[in-house]
N, C-alpha and C positions, 0 to 999 in steps of 0.2 A: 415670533421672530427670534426670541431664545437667546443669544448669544450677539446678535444683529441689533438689539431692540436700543441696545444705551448711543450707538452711534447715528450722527446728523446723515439725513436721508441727502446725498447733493442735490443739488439746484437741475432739475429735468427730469428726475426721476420719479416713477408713482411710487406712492406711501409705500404700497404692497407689495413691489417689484421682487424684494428680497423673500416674498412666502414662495414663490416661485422658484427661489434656487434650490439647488442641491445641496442638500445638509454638508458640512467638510467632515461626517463622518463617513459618511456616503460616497463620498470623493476619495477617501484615503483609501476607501473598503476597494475601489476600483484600481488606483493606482500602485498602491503595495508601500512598500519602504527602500525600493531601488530607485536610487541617487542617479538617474540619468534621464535623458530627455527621452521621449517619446514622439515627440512631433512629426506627424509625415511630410515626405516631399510629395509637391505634387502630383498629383497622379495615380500615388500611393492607395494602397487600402490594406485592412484588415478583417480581422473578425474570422476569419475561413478556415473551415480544419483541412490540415495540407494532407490529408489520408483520407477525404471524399473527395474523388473523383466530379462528380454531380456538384458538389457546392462550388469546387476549384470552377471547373467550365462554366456556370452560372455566372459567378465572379467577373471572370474574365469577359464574357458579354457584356454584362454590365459596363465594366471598365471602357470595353471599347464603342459601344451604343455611345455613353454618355461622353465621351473623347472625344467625338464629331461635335458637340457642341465646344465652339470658342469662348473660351473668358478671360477677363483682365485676371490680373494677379495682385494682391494685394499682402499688406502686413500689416497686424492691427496687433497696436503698444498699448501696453499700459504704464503704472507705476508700480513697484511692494515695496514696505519699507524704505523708499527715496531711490530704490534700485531702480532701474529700465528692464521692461520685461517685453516678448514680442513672437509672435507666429506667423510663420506665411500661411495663406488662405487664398483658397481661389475659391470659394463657395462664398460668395457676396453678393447680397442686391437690396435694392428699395426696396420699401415695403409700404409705405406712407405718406402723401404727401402732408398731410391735417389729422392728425401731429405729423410732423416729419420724423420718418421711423428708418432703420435699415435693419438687416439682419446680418452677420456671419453665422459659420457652421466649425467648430472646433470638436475633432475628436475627442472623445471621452478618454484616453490615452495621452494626451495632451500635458504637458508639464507647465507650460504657461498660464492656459487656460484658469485653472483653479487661481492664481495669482491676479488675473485679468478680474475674475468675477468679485473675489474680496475688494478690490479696488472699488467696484464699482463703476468704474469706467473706462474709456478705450478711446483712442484714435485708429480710425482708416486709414493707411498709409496706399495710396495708387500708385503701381509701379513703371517705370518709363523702361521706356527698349531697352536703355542698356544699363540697367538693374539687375539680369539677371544674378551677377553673383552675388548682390544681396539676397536676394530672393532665397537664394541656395543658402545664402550662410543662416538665415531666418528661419531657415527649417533643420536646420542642424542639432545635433544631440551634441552634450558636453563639451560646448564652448563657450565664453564668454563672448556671445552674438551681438553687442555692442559695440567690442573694441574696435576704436579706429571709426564707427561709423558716426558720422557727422548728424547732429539729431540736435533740437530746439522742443524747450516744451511749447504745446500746443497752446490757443490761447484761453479758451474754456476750460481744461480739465487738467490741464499740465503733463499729457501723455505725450512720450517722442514725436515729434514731427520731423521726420527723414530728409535728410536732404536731396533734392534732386527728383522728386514724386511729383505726377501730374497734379494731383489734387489732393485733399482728406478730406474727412468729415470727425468732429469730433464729438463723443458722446457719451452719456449715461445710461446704463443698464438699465432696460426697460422693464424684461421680463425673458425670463429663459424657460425653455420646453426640452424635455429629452426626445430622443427620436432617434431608436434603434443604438447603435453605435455613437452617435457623438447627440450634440446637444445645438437645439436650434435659439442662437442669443439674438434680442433686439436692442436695438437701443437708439434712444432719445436724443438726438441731433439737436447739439446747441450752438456747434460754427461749424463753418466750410468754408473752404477756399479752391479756387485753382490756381497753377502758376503757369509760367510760356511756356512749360515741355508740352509739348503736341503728342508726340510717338508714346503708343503703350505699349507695355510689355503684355503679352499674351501665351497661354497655354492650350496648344489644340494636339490630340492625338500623343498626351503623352510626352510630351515635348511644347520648348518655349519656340514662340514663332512673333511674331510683327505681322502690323498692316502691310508692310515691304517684301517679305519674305514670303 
């Protein structure tokens, strides 16, 4: 564990959890030394050389194949250093009921991400219909993505709990996998809640939509 070893493992988490991350030299070797965010909006992708034709169109099936499926939209906070940190995410689902498990999908690109993992842990932030400009500000490069937004820590982990979200779940890093481009994170569910907003916020085809719409 290296570097990992002299700090207390939180409460949810396997002993091992942390053999399973990405070394932070490993992480720096990817993200470089440019001071800006990375985060995609939805929808978004990378990785593609724009001078193969063949990979471009691949791509783009891809893109639009996986479109037709509808998903919630979510933002999962953590803490660094007493700051709020935060990514929007539409790659989200159960994974377990015994343990209770979920998983995100944060690209490897990610500016948060690294900051989420050292924490150790994360809240689910579920988005309501009319969330999208958060959603939008959550995936934004060089801004302070906080300001003005109304947020509570959560009550397990102390990660932002958003104002105005269907629901969360909040969690400790169970164990993380690489997987191509970005990296496949679980984690260890030690509260949830829902609240009265009924309406989700949803991205289908590239675009945000509603049960309504």
């Amino acid at each position: 564990m290296s570097s990992e070893a002299g700090r207390e493992i939180p409460e949810g988490m396997t002993s091992d959890a942390r053999e399973t991350w990405p070394s932070p030299e490993l992480i720096s070797s990817w993200l470089g030394d440019v001071d800006v965010d990375f985060e995609f909006r939805p929808g978004e992708y990378g990785g593609v050389h724009a001078d193969d034709p063949a990979a471009i169109a691949a791509a783009r099936q891809f893109r639009d194949v996986l479109g037709r499926f509808a998903s919630g939209v979510t933002v999962v906070t953590s803490t660094s250093s007493g700051e709020p940190v935060g990514l929007t995410c539409q790659s989200f689902s159960s994974v377990s009921l015994d343990p209770p498990l979920v998983l995100f999908v944060p690209a490897k690109t990610s500016r948060a991400w690294p900051l989420i993992q050292r924490s150790g842990k994360f809240c689910v932030n579920f988005l309501a219909a009319d969330q999208a400009e958060l959603s939008n500000r959550m995936a934004s490069r060089g801004i302070d993505k906080f300001a003005e937004v109304p947020w509570t820590p959560s009550a397990a982990t102390g990660s932002p709990l958003l104002a105005g979200v269907l629901g969360h779940v909040d969690c400790t890093i169970h164990a993380v996998h690489e997987a191509g481009d970005h990296f496949v994170v679980i984690g260890r569910v030690l509260d949830m809640a829902v609240s009265g907003v009924e309406e989700p916020l949803l991205f289908y085809r590239g675009d945000y939509s509603t049960t309504e719409s």
